[in-house]
PDB file of N, H, CA, C and O in Angstrom:
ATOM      1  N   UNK A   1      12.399  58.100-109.058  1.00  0.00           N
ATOM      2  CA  UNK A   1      12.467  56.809-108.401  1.00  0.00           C
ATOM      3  C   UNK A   1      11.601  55.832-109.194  1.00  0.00           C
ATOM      4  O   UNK A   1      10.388  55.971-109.350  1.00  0.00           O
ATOM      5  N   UNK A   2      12.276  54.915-109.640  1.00  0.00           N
ATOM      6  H   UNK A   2      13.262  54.802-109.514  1.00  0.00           H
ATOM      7  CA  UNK A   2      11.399  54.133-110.313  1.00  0.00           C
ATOM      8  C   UNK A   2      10.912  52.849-109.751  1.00  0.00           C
ATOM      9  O   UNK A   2      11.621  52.290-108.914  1.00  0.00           O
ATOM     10  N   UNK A   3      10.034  52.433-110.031  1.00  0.00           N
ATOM     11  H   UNK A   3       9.458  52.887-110.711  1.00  0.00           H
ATOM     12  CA  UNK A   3       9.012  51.497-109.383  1.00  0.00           C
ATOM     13  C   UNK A   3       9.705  49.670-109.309  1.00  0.00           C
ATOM     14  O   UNK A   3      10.683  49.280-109.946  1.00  0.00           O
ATOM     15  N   UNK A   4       9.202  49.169-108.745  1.00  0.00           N
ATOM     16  H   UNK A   4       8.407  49.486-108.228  1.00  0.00           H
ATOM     17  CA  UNK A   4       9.770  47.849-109.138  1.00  0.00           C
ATOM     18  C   UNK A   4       8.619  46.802-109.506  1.00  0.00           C
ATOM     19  O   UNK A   4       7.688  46.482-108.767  1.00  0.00           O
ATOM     20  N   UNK A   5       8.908  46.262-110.995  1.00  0.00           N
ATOM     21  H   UNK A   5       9.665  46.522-111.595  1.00  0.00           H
ATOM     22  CA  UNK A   5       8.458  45.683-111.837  1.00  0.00           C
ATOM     23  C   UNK A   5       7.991  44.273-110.802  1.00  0.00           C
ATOM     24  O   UNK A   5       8.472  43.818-109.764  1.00  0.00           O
ATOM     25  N   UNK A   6       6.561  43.786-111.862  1.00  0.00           N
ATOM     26  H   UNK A   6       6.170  44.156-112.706  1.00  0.00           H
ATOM     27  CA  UNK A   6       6.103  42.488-111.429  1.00  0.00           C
ATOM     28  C   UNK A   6       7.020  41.453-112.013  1.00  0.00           C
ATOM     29  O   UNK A   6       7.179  40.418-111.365  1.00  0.00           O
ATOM     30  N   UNK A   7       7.529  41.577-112.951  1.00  0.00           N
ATOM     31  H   UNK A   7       7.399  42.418-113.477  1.00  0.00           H
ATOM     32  CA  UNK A   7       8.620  40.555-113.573  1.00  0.00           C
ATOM     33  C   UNK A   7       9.510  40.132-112.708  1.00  0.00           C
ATOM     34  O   UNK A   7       9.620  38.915-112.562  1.00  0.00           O
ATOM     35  N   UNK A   8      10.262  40.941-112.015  1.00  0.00           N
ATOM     36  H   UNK A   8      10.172  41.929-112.134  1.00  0.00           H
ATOM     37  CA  UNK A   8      11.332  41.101-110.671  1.00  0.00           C
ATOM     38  C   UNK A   8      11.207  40.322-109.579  1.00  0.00           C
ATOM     39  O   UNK A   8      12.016  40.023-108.700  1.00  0.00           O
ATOM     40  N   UNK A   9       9.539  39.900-109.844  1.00  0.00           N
ATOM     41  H   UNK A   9       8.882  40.142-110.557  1.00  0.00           H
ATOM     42  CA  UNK A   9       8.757  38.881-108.329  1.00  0.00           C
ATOM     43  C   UNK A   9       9.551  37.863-108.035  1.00  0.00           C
ATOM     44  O   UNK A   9      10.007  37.721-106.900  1.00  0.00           O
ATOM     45  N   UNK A  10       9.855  36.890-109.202  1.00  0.00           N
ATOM     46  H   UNK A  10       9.485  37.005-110.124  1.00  0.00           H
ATOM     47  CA  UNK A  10      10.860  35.555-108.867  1.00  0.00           C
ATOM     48  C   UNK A  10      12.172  35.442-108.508  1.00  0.00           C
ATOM     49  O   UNK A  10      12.705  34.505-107.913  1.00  0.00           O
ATOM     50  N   UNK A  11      12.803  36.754-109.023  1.00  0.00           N
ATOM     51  H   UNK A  11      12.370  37.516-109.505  1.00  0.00           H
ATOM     52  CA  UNK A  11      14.120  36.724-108.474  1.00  0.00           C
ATOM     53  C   UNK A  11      14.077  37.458-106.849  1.00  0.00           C
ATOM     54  O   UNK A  11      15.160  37.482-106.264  1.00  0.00           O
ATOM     55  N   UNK A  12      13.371  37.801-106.427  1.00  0.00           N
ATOM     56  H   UNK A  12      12.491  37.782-106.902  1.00  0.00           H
ATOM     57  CA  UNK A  12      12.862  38.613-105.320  1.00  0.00           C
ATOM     58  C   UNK A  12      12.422  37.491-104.307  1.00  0.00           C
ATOM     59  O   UNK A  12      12.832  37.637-103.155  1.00  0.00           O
ATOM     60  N   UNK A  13      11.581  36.302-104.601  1.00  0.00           N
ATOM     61  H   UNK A  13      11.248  36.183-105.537  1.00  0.00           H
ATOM     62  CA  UNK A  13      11.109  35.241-104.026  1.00  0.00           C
ATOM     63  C   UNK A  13      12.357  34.146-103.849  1.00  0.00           C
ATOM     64  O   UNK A  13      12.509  33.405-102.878  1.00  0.00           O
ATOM     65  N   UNK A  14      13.210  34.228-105.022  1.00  0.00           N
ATOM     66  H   UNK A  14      13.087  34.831-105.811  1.00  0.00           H
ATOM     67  CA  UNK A  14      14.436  33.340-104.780  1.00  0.00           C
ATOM     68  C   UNK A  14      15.501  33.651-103.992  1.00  0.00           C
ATOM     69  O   UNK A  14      16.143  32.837-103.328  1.00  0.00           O
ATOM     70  N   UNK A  15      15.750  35.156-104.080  1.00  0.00           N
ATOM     71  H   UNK A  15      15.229  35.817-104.620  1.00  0.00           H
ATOM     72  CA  UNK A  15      16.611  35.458-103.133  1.00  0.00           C
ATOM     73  C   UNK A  15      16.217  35.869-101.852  1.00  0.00           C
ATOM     74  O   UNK A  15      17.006  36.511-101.159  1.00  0.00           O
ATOM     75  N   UNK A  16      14.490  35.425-101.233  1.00  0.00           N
ATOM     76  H   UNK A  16      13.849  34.903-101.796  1.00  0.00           H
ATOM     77  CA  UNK A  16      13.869  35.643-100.045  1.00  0.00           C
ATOM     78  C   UNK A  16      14.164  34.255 -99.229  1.00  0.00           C
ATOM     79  O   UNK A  16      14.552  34.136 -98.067  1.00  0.00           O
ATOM     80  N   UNK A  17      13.857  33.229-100.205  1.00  0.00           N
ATOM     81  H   UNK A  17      13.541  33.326-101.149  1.00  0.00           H
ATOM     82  CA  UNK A  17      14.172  31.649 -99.882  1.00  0.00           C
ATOM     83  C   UNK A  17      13.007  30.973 -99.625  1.00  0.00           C
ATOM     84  O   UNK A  17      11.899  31.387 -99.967  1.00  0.00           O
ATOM     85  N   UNK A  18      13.211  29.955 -99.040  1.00  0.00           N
ATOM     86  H   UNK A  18      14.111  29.619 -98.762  1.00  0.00           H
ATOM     87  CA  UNK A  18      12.035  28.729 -98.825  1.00  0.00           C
ATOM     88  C   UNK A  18      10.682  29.711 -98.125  1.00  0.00           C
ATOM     89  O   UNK A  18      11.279  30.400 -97.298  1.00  0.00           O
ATOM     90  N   UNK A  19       9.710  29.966 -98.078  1.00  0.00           N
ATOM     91  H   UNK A  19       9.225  29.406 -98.750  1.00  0.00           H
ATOM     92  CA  UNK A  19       8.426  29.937 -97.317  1.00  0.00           C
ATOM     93  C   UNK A  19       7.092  30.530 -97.886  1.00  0.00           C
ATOM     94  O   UNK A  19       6.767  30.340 -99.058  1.00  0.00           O
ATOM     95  N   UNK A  20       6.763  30.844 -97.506  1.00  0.00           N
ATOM     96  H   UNK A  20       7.027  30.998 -96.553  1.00  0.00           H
ATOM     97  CA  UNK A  20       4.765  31.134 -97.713  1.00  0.00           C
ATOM     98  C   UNK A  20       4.910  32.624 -98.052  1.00  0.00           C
ATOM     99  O   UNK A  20       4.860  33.266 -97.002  1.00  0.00           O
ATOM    100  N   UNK A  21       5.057  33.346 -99.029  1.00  0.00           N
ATOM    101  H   UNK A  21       5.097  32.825 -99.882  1.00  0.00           H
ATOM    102  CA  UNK A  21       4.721  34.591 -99.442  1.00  0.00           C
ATOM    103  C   UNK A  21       3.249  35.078 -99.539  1.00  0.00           C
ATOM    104  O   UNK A  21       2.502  34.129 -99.777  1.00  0.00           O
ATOM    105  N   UNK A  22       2.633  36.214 -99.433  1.00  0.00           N
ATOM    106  H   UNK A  22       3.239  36.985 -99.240  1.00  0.00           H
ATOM    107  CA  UNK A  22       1.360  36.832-100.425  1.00  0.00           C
ATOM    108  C   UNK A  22       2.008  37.962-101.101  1.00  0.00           C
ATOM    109  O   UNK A  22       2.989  38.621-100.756  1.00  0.00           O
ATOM    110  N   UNK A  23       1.410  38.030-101.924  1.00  0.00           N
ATOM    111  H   UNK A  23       0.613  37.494-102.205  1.00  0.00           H
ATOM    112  CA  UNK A  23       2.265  39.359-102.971  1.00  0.00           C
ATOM    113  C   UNK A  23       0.470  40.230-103.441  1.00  0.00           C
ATOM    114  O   UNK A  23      -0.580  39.904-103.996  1.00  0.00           O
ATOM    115  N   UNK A  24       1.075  41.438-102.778  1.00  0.00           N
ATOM    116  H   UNK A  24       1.928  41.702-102.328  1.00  0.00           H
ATOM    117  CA  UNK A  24      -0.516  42.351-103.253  1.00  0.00           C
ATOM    118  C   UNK A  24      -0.080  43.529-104.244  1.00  0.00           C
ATOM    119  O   UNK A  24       0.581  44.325-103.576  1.00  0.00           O
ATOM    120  N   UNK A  25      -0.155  43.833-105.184  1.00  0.00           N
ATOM    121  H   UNK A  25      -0.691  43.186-105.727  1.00  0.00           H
ATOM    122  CA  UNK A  25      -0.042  44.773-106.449  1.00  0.00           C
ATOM    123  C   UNK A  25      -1.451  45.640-106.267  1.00  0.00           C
ATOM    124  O   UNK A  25      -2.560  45.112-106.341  1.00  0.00           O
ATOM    125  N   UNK A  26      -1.219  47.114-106.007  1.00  0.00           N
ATOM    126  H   UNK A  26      -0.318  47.542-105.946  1.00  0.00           H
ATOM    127  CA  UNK A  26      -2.329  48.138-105.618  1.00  0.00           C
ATOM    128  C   UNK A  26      -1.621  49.303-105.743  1.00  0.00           C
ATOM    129  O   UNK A  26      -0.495  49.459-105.271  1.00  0.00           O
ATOM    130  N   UNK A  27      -2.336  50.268-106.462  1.00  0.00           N
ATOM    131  H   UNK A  27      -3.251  50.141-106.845  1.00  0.00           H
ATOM    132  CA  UNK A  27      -1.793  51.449-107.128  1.00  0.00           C
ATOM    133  C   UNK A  27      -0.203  51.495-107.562  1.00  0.00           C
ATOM    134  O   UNK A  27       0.608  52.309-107.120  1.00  0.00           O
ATOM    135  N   UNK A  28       0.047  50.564-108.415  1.00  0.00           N
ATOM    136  H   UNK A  28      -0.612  49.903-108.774  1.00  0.00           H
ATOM    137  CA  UNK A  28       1.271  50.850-108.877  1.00  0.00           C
ATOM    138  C   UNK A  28       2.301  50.184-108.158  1.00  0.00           C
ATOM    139  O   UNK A  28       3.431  50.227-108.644  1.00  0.00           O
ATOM    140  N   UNK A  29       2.000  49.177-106.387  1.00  0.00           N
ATOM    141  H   UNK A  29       1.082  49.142-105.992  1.00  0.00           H
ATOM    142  CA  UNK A  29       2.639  49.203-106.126  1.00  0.00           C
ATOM    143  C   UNK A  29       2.925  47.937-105.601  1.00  0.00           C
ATOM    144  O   UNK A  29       1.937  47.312-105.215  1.00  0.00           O
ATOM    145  N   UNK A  30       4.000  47.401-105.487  1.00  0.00           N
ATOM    146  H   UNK A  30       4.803  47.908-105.801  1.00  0.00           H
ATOM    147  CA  UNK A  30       4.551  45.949-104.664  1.00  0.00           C
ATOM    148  C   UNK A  30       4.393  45.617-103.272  1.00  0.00           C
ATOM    149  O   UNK A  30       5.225  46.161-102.546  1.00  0.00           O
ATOM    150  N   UNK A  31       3.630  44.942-102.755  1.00  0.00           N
ATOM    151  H   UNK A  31       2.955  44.501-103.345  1.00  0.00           H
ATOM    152  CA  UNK A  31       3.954  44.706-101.300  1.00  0.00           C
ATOM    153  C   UNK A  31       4.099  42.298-100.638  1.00  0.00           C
ATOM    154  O   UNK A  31       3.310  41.359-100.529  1.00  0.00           O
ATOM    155  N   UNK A  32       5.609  42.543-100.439  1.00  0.00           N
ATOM    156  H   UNK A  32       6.250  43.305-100.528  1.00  0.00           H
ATOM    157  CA  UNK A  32       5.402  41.235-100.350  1.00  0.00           C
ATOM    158  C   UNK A  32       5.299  40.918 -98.774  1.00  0.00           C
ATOM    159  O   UNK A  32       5.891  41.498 -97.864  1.00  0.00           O
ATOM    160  N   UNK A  33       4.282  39.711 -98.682  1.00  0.00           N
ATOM    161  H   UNK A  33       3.802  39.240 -99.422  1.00  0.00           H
ATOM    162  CA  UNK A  33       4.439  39.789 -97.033  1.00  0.00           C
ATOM    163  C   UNK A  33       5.034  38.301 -97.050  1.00  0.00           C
ATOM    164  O   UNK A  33       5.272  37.662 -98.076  1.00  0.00           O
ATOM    165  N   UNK A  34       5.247  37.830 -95.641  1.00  0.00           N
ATOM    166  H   UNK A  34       5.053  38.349 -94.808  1.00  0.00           H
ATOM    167  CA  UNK A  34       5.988  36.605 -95.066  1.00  0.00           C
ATOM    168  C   UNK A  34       4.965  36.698 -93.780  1.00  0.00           C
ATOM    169  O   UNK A  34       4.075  37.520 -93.559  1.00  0.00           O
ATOM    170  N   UNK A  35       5.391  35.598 -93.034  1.00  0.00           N
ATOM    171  H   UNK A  35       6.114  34.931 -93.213  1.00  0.00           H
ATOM    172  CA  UNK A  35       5.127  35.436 -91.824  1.00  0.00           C
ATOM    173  C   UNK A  35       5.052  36.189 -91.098  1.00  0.00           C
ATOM    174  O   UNK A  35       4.088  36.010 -90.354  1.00  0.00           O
ATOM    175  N   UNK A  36       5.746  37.227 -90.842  1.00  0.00           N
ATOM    176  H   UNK A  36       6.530  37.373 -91.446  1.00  0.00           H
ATOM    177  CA  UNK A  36       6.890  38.007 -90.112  1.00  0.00           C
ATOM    178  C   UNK A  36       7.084  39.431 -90.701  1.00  0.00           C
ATOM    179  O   UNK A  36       6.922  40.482 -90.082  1.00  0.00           O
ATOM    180  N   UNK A  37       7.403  39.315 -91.805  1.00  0.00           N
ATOM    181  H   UNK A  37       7.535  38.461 -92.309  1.00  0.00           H
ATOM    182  CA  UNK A  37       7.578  40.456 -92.274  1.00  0.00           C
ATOM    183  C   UNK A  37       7.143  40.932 -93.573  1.00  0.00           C
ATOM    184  O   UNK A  37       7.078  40.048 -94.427  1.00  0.00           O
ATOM    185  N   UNK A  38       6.758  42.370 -94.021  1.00  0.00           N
ATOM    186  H   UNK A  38       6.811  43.087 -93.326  1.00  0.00           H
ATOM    187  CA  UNK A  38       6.463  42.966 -95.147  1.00  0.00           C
ATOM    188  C   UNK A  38       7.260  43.662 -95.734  1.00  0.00           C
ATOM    189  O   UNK A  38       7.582  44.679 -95.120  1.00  0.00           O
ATOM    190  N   UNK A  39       7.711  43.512 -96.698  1.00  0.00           N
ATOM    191  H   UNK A  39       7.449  42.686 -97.197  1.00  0.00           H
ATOM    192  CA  UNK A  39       8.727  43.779 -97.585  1.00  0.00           C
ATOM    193  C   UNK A  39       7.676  45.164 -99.065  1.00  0.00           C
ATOM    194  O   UNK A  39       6.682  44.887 -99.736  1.00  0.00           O
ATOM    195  N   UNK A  40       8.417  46.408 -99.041  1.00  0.00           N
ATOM    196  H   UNK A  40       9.225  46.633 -98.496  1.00  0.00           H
ATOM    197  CA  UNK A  40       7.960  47.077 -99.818  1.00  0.00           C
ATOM    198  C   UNK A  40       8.616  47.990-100.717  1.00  0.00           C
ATOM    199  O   UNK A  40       9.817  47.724-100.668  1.00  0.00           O
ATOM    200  N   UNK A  41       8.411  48.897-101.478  1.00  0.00           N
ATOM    201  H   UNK A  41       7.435  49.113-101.518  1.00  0.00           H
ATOM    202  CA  UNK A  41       9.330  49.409-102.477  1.00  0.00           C
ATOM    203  C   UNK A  41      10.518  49.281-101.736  1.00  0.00           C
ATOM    204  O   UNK A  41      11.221  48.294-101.953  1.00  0.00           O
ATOM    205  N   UNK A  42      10.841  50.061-100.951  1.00  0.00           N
ATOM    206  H   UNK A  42      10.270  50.863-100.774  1.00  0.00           H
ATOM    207  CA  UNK A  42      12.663  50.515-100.464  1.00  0.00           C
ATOM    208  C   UNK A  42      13.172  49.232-100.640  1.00  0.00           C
ATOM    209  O   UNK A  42      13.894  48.880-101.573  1.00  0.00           O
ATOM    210  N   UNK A  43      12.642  48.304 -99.404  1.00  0.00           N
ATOM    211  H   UNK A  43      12.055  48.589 -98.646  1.00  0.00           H
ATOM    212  CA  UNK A  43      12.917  46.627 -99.384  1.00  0.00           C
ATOM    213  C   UNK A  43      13.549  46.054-100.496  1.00  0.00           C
ATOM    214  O   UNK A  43      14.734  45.801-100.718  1.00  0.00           O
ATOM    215  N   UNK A  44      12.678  45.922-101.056  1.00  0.00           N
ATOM    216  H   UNK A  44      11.716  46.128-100.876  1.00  0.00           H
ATOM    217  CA  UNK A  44      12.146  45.113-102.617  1.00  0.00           C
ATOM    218  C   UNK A  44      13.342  46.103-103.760  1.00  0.00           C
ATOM    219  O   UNK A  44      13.376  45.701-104.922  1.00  0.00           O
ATOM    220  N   UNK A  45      13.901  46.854-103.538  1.00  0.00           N
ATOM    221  H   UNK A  45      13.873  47.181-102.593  1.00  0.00           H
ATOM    222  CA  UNK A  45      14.620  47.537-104.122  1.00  0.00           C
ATOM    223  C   UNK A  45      16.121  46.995-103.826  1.00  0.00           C
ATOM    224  O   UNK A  45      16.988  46.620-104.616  1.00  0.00           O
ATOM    225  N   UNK A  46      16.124  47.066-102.706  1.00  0.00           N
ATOM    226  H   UNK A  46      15.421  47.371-102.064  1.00  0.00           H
ATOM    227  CA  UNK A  46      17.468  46.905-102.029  1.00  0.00           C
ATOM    228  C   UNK A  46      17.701  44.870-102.350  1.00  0.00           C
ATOM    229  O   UNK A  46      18.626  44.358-102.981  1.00  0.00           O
ATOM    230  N   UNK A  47      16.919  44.383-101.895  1.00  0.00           N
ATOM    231  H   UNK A  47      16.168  44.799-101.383  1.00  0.00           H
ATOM    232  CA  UNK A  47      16.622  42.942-102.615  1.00  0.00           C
ATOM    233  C   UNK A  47      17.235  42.683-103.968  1.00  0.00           C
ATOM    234  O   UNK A  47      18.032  41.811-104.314  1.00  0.00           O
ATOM    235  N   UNK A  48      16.635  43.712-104.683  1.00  0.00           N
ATOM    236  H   UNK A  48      15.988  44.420-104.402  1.00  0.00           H
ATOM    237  CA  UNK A  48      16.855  43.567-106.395  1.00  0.00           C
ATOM    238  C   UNK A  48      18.461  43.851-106.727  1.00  0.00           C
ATOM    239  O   UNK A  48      19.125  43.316-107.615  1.00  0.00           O
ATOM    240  N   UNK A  49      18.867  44.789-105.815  1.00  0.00           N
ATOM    241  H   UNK A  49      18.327  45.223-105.094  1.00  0.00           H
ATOM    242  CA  UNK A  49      20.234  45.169-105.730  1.00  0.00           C
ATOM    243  C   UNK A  49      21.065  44.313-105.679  1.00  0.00           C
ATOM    244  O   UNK A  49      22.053  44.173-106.400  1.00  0.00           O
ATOM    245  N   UNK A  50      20.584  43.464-104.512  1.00  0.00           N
ATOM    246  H   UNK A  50      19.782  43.578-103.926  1.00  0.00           H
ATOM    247  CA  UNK A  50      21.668  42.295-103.793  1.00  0.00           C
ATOM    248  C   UNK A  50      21.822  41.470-105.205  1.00  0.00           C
ATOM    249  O   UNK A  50      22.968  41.455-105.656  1.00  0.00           O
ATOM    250  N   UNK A  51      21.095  40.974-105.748  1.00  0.00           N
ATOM    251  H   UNK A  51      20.165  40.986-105.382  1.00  0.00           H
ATOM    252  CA  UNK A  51      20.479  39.687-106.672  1.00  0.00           C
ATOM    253  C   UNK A  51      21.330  40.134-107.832  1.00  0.00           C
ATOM    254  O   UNK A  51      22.098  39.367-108.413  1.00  0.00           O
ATOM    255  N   UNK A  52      21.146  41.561-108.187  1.00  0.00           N
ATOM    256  H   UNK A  52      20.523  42.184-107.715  1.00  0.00           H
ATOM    257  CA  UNK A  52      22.197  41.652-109.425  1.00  0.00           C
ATOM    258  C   UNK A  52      23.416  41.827-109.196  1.00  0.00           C
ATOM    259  O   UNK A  52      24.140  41.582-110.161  1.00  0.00           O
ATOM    260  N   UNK A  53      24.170  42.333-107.805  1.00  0.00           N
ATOM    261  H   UNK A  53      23.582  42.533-107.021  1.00  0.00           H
ATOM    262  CA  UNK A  53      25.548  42.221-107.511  1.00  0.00           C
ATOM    263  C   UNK A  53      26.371  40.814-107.709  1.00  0.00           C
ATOM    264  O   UNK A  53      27.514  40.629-108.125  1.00  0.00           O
ATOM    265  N   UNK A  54      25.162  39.699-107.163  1.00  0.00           N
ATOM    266  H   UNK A  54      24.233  39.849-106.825  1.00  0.00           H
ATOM    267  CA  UNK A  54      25.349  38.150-106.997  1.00  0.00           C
ATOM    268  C   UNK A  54      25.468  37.824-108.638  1.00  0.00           C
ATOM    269  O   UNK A  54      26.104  36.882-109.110  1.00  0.00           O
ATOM    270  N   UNK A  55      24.792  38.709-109.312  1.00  0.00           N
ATOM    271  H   UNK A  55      24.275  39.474-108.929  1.00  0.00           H
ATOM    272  CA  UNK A  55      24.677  37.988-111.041  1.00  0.00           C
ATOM    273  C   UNK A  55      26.030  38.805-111.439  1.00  0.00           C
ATOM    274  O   UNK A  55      26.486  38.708-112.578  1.00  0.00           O
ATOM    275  N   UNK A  56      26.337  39.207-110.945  1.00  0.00           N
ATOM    276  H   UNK A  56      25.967  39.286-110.019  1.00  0.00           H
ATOM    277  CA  UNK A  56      28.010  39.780-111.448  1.00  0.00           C
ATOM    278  C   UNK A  56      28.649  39.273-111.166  1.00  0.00           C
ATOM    279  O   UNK A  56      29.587  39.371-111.958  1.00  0.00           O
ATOM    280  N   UNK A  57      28.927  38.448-110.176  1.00  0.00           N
ATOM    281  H   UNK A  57      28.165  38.368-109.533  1.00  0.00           H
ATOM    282  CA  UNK A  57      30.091  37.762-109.310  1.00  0.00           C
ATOM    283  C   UNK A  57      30.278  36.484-109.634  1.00  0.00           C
ATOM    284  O   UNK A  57      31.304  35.883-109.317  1.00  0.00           O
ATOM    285  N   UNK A  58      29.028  35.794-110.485  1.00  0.00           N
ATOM    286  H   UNK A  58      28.195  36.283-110.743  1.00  0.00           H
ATOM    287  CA  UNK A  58      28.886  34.738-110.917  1.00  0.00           C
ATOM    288  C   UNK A  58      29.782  34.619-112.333  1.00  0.00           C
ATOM    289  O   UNK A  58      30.368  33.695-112.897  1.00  0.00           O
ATOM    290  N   UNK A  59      29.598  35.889-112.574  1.00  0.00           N
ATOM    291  H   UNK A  59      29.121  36.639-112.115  1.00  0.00           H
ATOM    292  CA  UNK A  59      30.225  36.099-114.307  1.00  0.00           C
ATOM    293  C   UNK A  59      31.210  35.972-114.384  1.00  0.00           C
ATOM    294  O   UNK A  59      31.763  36.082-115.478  1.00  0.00           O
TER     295      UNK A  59
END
């Protein structure tokens, strides 16, 4: 299972949309929070998924 990259943050924040993120990086690992909710590997995985299906469909 491989990890999800800090590079990945902006397309992750763009396809989250308009609001107030914190993003904490600790042992290796991603955790984005919102208002509301915390978003973490599985999340943040499945996120990254959506974003490149959308970059195919565009093509």
């Amino acid at each position: 299972m491989s990890l999800v990259r800090i590079r990945h943050i902006p397309k992750i924040i763009h396809e989250l949309g308009d609001g107030e993120y914190r993003i904490k990086v600790k042992d290796k690992r991603i955790v984005i929070f919102s208002k509301n909710t915390r978003y973490e590997n599985e999340e943040i995985k499945k996120i990254l998924d959506e974003v490149g299906e959308n970059e195919k469909d565009e093509l």
